[in-house]
Structure formats: C-alpha cells, structure tokens
C-alpha positions as CSV (number, residue, x, y, z in Angstrom):
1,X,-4.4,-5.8,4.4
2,X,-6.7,-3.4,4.0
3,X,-5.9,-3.1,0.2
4,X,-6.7,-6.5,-0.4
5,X,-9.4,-6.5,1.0
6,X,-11.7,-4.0,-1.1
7,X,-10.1,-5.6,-4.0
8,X,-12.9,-6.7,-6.6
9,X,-11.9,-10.6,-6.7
10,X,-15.1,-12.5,-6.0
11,X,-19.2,-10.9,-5.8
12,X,-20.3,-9.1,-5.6
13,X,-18.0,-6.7,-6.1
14,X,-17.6,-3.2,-4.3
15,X,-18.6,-1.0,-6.9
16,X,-22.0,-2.9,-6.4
17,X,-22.5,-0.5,-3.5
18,X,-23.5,2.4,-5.4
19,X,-23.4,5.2,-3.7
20,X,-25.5,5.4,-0.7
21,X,-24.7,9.4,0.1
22,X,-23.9,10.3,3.4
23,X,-20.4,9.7,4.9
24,X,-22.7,7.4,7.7
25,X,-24.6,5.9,5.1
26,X,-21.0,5.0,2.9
27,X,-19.1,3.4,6.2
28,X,-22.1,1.5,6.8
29,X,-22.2,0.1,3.7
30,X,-18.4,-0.9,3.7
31,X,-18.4,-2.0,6.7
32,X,-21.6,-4.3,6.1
33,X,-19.7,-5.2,2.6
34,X,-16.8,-6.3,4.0
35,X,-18.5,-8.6,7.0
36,X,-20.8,-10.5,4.8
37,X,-17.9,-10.7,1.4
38,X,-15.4,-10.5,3.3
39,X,-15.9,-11.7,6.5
40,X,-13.7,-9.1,8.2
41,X,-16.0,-8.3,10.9
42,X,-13.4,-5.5,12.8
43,X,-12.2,-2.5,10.8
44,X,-10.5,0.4,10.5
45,X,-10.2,3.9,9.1
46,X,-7.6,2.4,6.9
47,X,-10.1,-0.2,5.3
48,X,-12.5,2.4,5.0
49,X,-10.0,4.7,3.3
50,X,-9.0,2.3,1.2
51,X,-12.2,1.2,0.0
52,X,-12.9,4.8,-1.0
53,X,-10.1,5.3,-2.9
54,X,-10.9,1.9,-4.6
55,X,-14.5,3.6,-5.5
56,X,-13.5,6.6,-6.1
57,X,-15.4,8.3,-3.3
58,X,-14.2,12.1,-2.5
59,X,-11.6,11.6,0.4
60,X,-12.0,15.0,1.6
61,X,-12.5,13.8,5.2
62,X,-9.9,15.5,7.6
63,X,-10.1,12.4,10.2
64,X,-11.4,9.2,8.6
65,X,-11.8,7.7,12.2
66,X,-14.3,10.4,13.3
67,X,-17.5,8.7,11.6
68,X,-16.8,5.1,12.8
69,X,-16.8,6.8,16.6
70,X,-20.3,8.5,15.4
71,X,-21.3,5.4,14.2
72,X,-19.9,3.9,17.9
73,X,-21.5,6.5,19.2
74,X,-25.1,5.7,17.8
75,X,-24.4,1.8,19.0
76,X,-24.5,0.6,14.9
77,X,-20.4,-0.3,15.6
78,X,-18.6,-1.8,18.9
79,X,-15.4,-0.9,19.2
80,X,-13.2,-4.2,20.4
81,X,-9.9,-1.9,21.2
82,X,-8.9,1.5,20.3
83,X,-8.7,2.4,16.5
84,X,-10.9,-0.8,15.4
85,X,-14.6,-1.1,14.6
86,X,-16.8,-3.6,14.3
87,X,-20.5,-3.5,12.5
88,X,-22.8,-5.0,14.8
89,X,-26.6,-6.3,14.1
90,X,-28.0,-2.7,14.6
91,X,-25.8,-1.5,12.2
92,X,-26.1,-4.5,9.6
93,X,-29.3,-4.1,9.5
94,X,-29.6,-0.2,9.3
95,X,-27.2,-0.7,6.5
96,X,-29.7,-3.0,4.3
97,X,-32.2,0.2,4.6
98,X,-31.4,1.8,1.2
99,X,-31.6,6.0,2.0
100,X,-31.8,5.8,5.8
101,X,-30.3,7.6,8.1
C-alpha cells in the first residue's frame, strides 16, 4: 500500500528529497521518487499523503487530489482512471529541474 511504499527500505531514501518548496514542486518529486525507487508508476492522493506524513511535510492541504489534476492539467501526469496519476516524461523530467516551476 501506500504506506509501504514511502517506507525508507532501500536508496535512496525519501528524506533524500529535500524539500523542493511548492506543493507542485513536492508531488513532482514523489511522484518521480516513487517511479524510478519504486517503480509505482500510477499514484494517488493517498501515496502522496502518505509520503508527506513520512517527511514530515505540513499536510495542511484541504484536497490532496487537487495538485495531481493541476499537475494533469499542465500535461506533467496522465491520469489512467479517475482518482490515479501517473508521472509521465514531461513531468520526470521537470522534476529533475531543481527550483523550477
């Protein structure tokens, strides 16, 4: 599940993310994170949730769901069925650009 999944069991590990700012800039960086150490290409607000409890990220965010649909909406995440997100090239590589937007 999505616990397991921003566990800290092999590198690098999560908290190697830092903390890349934005709320677009964090998903992006989870979501790229967890396709290249995880190799969970589609995910969801859960995982994202999750993995910012797991860093200890400010969770104030009324509707986790709302940045992956920006993030759809920009074309950096297809969306394979309702509720579930997958990173896609665009957004891979706009995740590798440290302090982008």
């Amino acid at each position: 599940g999505a616990t397991q999944a921003c566990a800290d069991a092999s590198a690098p590990p999560l908290s190697s993310l830092g903390d890349p700012g934005s709320n677009h800039r964090r998903y992006l960086a989870i979501a790229a994170w967890l396709h290249d150490h995880r190799k969970i290409v589609v995910v969801n607000a859960d995982h994202i949730y999750t993995c910012y409890r797991h860093l200890g990220w400010p969770i104030d965010i009324p509707d986790f769901a709302q940045p992956l649909r920006e993030l759809k909406h920009k074309q950096l995440f297809t969306s394979p069925e309702r509720g579930k997100y997958a990173i896609n090239q665009l957004g891979l590589a706009k995740a590798g650009e440290a302090g982008s937007d």
